[in-house]
Phi, psi and omega in degrees: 000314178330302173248017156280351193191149164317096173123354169338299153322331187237028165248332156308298166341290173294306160317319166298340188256352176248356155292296181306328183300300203320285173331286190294322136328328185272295221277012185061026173285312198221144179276166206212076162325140193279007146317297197274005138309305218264330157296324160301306167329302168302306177295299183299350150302310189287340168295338188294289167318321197296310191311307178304335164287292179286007172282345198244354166256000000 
């Protein structure tokens, strides 16, 4: 993700921080307010358009 496009790098980023929240949450390491469920949600939508974007061009 880093060198396929502009803002990659911090979108490669942003997907590591919202996989591990995912990860330490599913596996019972950490509770997870539900701000920061509606915040990770919000980031993994907008990773979903970045993805959809650069797939389509």
């Amino acid at each position: 993700m880093a060198t396929i496009e502009l803002n990659g790098k911090a979108m490669a980023k942003k997907l590591g921080e919202v996989v591990s929240a995912k990860d330490d949450s599913h596996y019972g390491l950490a509770l997870v307010s539900s701000s920061k469920a509606k915040s990770m949600g919000t980031e993994a939508e907008a990773l979903k358009k970045w993805a959809v974007k650069v797939l389509a061009s």
